[in-house]
MDTraj code that builds the backbone (N, CA, C; nanometers):
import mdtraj as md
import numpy as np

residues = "UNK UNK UNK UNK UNK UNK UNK UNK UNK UNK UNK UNK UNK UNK UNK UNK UNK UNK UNK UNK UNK UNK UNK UNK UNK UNK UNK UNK UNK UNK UNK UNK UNK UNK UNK UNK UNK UNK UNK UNK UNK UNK UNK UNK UNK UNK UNK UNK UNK UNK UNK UNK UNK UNK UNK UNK UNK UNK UNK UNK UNK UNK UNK UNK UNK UNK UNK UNK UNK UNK UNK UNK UNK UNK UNK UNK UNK UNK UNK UNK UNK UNK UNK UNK UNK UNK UNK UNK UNK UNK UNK UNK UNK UNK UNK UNK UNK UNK UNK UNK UNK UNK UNK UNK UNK UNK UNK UNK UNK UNK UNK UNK UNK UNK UNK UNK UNK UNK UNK UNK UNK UNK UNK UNK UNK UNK UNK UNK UNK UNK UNK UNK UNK UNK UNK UNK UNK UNK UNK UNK UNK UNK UNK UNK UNK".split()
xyz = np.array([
    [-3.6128, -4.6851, 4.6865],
    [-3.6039, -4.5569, 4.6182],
    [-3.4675, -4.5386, 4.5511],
    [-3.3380, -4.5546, 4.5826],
    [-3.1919, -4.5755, 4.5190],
    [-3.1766, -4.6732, 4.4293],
    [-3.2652, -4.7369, 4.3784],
    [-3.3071, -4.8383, 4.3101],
    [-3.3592, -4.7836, 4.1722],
    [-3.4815, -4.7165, 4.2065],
    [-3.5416, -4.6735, 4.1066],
    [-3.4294, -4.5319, 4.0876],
    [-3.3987, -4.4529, 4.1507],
    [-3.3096, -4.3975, 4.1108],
    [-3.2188, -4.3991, 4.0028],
    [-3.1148, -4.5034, 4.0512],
    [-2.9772, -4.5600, 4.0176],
    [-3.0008, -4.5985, 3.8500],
    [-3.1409, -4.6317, 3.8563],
    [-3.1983, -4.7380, 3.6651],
    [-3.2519, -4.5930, 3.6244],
    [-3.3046, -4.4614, 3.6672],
    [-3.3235, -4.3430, 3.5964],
    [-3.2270, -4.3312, 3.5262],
    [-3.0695, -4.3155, 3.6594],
    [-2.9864, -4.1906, 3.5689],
    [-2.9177, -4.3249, 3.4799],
    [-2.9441, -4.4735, 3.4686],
    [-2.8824, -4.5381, 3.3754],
    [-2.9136, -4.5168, 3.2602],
    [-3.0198, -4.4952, 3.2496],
    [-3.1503, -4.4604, 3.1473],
    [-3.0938, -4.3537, 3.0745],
    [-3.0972, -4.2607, 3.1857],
    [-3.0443, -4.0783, 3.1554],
    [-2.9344, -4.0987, 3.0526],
    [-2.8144, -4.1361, 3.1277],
    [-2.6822, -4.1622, 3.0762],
    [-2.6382, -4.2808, 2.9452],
    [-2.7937, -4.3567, 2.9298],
    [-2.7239, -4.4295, 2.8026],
    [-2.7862, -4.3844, 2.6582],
    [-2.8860, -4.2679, 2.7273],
    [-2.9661, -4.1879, 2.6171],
    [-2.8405, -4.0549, 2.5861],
    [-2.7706, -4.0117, 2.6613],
    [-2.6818, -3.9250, 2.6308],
    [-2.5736, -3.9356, 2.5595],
    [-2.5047, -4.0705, 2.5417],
    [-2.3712, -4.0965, 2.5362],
    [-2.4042, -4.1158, 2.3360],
    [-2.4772, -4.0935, 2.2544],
    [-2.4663, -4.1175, 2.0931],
    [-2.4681, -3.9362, 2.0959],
    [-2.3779, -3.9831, 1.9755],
    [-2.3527, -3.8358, 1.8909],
    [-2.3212, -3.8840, 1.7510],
    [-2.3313, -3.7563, 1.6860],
    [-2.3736, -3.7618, 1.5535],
    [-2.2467, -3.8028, 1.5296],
    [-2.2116, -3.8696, 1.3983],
    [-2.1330, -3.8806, 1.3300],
    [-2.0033, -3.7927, 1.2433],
    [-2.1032, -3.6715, 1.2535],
    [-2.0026, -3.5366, 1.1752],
    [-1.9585, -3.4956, 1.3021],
    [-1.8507, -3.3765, 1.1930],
    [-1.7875, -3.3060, 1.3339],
    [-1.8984, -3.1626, 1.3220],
    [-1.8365, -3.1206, 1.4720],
    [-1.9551, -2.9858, 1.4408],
    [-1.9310, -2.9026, 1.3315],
    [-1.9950, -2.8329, 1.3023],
    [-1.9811, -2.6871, 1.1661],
    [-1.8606, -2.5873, 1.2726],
    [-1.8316, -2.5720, 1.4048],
    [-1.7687, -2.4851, 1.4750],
    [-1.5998, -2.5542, 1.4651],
    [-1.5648, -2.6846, 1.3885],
    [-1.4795, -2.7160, 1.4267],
    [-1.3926, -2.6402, 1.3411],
    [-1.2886, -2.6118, 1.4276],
    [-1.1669, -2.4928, 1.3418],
    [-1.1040, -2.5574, 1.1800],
    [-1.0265, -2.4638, 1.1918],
    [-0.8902, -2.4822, 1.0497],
    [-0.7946, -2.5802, 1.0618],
    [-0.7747, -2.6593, 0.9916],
    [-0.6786, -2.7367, 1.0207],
    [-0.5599, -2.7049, 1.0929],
    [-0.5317, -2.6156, 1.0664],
    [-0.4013, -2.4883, 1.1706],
    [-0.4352, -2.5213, 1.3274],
    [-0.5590, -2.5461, 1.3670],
    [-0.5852, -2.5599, 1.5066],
    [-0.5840, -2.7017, 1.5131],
    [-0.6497, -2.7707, 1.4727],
    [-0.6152, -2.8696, 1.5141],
    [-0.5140, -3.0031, 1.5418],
    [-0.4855, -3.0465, 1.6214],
    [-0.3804, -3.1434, 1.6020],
    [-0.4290, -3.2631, 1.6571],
    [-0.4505, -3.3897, 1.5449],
    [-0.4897, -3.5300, 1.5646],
    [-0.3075, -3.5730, 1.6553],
    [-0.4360, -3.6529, 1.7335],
    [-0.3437, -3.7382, 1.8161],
    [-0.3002, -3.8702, 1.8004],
    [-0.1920, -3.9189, 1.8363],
    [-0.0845, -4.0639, 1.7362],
    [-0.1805, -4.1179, 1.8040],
    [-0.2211, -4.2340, 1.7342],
    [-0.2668, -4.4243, 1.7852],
    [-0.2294, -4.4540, 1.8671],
    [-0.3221, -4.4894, 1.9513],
    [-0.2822, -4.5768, 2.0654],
    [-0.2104, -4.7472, 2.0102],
    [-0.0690, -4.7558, 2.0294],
    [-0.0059, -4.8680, 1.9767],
    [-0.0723, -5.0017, 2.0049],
    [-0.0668, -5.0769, 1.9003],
    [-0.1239, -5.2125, 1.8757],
    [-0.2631, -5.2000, 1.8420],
    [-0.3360, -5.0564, 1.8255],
    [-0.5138, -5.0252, 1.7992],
    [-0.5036, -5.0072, 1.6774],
    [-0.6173, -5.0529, 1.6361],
    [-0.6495, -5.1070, 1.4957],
    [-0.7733, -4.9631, 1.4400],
    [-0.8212, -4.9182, 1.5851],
    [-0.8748, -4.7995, 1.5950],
    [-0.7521, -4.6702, 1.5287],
    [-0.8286, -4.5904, 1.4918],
    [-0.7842, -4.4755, 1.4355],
    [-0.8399, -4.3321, 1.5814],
    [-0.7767, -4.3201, 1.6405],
    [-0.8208, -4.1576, 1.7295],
    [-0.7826, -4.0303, 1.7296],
    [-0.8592, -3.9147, 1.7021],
    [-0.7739, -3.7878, 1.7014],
    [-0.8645, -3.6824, 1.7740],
    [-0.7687, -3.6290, 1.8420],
    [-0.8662, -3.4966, 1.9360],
    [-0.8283, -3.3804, 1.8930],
    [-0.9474, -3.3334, 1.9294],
    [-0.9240, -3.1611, 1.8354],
    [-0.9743, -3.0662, 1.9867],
    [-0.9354, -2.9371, 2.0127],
    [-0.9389, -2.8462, 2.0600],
    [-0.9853, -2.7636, 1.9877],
    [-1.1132, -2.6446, 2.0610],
    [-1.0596, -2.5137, 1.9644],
    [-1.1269, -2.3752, 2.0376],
    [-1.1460, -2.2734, 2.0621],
    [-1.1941, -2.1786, 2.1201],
    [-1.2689, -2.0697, 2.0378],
    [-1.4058, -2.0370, 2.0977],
    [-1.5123, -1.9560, 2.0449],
    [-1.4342, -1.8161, 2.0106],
    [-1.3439, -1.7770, 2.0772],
    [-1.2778, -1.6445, 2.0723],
    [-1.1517, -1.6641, 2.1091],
    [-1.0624, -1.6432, 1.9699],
    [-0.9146, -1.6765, 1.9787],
    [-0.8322, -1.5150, 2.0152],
    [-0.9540, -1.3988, 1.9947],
    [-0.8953, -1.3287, 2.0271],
    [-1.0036, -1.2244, 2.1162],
    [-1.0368, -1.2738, 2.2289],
    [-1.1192, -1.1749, 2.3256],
    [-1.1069, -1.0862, 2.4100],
    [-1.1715, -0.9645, 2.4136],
    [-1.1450, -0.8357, 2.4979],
    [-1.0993, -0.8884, 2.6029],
    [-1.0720, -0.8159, 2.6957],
    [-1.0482, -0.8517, 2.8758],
    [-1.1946, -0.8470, 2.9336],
    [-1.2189, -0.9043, 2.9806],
    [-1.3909, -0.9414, 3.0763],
    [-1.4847, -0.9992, 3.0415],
    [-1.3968, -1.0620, 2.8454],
    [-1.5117, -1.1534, 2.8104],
    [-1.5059, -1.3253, 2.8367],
    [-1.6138, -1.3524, 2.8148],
    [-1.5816, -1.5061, 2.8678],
    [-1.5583, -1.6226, 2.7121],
    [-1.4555, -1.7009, 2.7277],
    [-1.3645, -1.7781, 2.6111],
    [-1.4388, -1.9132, 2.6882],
    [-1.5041, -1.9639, 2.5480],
    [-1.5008, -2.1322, 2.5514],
    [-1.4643, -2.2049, 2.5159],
    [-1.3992, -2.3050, 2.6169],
    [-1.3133, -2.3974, 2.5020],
    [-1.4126, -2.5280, 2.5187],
    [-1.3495, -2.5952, 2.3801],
    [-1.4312, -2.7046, 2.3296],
    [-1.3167, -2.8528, 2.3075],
    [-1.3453, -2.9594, 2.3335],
    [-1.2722, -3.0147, 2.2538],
    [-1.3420, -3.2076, 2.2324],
    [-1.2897, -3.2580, 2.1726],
    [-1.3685, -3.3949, 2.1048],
    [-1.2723, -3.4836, 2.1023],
    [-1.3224, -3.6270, 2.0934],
    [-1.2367, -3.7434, 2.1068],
    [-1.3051, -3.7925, 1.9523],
    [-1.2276, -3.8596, 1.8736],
    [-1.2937, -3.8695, 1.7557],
    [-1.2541, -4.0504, 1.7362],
    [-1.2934, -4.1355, 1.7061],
    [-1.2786, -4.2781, 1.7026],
    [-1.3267, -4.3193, 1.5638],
    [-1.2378, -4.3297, 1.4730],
    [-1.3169, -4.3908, 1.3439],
    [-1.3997, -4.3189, 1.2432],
    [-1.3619, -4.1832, 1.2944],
    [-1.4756, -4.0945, 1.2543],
    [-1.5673, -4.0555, 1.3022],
    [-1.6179, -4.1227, 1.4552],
    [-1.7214, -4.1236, 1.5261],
    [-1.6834, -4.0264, 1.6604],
    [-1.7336, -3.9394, 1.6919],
    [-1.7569, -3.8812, 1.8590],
    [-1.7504, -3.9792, 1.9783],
    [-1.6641, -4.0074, 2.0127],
    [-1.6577, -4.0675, 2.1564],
    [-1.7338, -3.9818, 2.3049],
    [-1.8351, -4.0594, 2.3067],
    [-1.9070, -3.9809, 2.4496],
    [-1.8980, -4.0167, 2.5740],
    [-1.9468, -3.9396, 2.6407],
    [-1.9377, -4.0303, 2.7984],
    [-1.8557, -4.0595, 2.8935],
    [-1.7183, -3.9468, 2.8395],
    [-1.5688, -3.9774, 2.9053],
    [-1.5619, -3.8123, 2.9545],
    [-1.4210, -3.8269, 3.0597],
    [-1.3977, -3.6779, 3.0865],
    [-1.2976, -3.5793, 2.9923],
    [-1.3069, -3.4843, 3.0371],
    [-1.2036, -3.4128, 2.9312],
    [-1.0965, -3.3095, 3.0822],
    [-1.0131, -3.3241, 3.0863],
    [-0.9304, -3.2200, 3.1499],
    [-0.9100, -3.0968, 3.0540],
    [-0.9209, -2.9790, 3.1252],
    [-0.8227, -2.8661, 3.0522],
    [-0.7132, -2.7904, 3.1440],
    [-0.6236, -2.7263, 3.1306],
    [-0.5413, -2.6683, 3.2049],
    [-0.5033, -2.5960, 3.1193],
    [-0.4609, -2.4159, 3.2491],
    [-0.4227, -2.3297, 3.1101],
    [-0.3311, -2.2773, 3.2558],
    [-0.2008, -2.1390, 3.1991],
    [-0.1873, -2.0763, 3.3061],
    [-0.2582, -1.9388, 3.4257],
    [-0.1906, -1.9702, 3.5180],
    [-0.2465, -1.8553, 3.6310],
    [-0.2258, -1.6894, 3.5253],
    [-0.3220, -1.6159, 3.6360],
    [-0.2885, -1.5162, 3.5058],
    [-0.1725, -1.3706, 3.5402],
    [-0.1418, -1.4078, 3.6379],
    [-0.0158, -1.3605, 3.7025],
    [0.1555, -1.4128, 3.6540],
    [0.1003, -1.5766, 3.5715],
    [0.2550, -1.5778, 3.5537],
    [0.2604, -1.7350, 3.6943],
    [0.1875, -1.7406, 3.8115],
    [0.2575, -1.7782, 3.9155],
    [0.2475, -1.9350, 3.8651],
    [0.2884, -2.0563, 3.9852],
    [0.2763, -2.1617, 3.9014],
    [0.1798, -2.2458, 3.9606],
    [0.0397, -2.1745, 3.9836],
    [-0.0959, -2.2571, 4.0157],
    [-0.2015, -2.2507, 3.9312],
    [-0.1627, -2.3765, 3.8376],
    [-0.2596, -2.3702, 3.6780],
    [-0.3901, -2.3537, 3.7378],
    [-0.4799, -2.2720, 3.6383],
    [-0.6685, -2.3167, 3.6668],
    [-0.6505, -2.4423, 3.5735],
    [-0.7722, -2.4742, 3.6155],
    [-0.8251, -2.6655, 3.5723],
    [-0.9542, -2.6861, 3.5806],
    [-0.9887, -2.7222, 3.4752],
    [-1.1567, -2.7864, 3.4491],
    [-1.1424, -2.8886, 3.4221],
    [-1.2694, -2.9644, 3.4499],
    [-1.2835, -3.1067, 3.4125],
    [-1.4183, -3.1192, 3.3646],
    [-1.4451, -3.1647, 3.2689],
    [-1.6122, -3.1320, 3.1461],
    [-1.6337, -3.2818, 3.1378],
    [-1.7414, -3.3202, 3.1159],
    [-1.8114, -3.4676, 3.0990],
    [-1.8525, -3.4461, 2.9152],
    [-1.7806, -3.5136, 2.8223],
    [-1.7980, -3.5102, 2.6734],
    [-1.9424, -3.5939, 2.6462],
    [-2.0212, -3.4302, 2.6041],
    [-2.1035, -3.5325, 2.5699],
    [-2.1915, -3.4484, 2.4419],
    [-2.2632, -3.5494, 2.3870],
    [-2.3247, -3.4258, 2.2341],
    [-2.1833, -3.4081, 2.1785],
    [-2.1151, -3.4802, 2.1483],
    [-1.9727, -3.4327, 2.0208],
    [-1.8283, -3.3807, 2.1042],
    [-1.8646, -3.2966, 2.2386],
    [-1.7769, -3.2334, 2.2517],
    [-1.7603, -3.2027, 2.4212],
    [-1.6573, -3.2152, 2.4569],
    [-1.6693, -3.1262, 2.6083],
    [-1.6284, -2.9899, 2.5873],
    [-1.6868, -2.8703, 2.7262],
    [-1.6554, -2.7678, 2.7006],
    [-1.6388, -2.7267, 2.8460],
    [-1.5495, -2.5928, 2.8837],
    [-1.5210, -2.5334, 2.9806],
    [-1.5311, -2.3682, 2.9484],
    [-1.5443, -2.2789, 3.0456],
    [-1.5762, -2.1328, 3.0162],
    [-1.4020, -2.0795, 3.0590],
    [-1.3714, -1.9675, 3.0029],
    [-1.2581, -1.9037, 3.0514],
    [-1.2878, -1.7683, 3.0950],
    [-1.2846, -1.6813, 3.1994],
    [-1.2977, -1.5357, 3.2150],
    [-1.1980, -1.5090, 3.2144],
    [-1.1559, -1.4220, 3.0942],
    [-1.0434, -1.3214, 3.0622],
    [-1.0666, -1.2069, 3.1344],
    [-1.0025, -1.2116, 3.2327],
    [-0.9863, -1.0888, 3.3039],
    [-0.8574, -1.0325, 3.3455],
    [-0.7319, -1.0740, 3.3807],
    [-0.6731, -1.0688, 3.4283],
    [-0.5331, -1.0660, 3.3208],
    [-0.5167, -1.1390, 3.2412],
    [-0.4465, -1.1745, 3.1304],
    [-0.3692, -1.0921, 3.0578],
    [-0.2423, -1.0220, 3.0579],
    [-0.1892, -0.9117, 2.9994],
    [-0.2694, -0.9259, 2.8017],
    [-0.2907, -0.8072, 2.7856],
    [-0.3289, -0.7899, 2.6317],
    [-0.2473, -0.8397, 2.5388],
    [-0.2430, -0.9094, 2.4151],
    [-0.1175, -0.9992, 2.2950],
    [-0.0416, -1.0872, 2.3495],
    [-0.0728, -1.1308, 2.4477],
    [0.0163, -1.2406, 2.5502],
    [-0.0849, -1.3750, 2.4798],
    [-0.0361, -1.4727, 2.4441],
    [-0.0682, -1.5469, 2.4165],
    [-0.0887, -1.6854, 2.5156],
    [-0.2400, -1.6943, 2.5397],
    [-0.2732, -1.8042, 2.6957],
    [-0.2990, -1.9481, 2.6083],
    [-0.1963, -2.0321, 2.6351],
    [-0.2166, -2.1993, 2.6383],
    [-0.3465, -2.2469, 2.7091],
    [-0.4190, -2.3234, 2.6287],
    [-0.5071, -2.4305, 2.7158],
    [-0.4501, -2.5592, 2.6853],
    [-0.4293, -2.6241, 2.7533],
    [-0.3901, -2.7866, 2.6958],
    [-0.5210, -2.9010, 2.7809],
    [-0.5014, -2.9680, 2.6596],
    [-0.6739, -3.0398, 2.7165],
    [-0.6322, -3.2028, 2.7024],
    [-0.6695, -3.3063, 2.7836],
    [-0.6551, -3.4284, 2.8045],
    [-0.7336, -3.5092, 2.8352],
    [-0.7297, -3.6101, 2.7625],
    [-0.8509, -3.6858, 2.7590],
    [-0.8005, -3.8861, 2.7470],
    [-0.8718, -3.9215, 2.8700],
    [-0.8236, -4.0539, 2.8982],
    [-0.9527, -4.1505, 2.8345],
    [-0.8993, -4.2254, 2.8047],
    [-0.9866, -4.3406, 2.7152],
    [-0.9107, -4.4628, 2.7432],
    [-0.9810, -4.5743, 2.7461],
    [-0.9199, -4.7449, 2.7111],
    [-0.8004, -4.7433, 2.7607],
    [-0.7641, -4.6683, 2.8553],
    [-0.6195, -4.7068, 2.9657],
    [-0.5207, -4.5948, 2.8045],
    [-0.5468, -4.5242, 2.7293],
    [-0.4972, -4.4524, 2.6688],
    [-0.4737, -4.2901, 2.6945],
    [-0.3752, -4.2173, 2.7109],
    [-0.3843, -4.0836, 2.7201],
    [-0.3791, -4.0044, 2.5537],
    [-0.4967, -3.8938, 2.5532],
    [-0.4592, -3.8428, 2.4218],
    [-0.5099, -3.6526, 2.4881],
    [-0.3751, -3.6062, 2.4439],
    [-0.3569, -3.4310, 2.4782],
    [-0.4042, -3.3645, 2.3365],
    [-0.4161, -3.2147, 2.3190],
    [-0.4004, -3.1887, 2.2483],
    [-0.3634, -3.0316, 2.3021],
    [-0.3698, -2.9137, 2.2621],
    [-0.3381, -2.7758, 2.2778],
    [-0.4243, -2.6759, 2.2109],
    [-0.5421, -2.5742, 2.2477],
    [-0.5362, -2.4343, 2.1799],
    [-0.5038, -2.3957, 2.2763],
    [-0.5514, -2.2382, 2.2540],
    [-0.5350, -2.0860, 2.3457],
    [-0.6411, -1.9661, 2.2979],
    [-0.5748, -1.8801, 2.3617],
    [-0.6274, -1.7278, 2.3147],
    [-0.5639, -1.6468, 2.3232],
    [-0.5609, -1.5018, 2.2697],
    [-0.4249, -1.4213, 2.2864],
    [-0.5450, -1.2992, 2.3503],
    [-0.4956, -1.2696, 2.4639],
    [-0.6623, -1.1336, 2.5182],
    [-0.5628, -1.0311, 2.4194],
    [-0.7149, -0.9133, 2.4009],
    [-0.6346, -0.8029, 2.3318],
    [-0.7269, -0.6751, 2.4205],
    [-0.6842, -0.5828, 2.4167],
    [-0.7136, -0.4655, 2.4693],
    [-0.9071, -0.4322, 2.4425],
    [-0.9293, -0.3412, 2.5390],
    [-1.1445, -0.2952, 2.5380],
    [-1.1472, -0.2575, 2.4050],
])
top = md.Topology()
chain = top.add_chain()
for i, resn in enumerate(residues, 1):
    res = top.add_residue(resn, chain, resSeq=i)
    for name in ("N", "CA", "C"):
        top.add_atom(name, md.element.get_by_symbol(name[0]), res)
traj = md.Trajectory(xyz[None], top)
């Protein structure tokens, strides 16, 4: 039975890992995004983009962040994505997600709740590939009900 299992989710997982070629229609302004340097001696071209559904959301709504590994022009699937943003007190115990990229993009939810209003909240998002690290940065600024 772990047998037939194990060849499902291979199945599962090698039907998941293609994505389209474009980037999504949701991907931001060039202002947001920031491509990431070459991994040295790669002949590959890579750049990751970040970006959030609501750059500027009430307090109690929920912020998604998104972000993509891009290879050649192509969506890299099938890898993890870290995000980290700060506590919302200020203290120094970041929240942290970890998303499985897949369909173009990984994503994580944020509940703005807590977050002083025009304060501007960092997400920084990281993403490991081919023994390579590539970061990139959005946020959100909460604003008042």
């Amino acid at each position: 039975m772990k047998i037939i299992s194990l060849i499902f989710l291979a199945f599962l997982f090698m039907g998941c890992t293609a994505a389209p070629t474009s980037l999504p229609e949701i991907t931001p302004a060039a202002s947001t995004q920031q491509p990431a340097v070459d991994a040295p001696g790669s002949e590959d071209n890579y750049e990751i983009y970040a970006w959030v559904d609501r750059p500027e959301p009430k307090l109690d709504e929920i912020v998604t962040v998104s972000g993509s590994l891009v290879r050649n022009g192509e969506h890299v699937g099938g890898i993890g994505m870290w995000m980290f943003w700060p506590a919302e007190d200020g203290g120094p115990v970041a929240h942290e997600c970890v998303s499985y990229m897949m369909y173009q993009r990984g994503i994580c939810q944020i509940i703005v709740k807590d977050y002083p209003a025009g304060q501007y909240v960092p997400v920084k998002i990281r993403v490991e590939y081919h023994d390579q690290v590539y970061t990139t940065e959005t946020g959100f600024t909460p604003r008042e009900n």
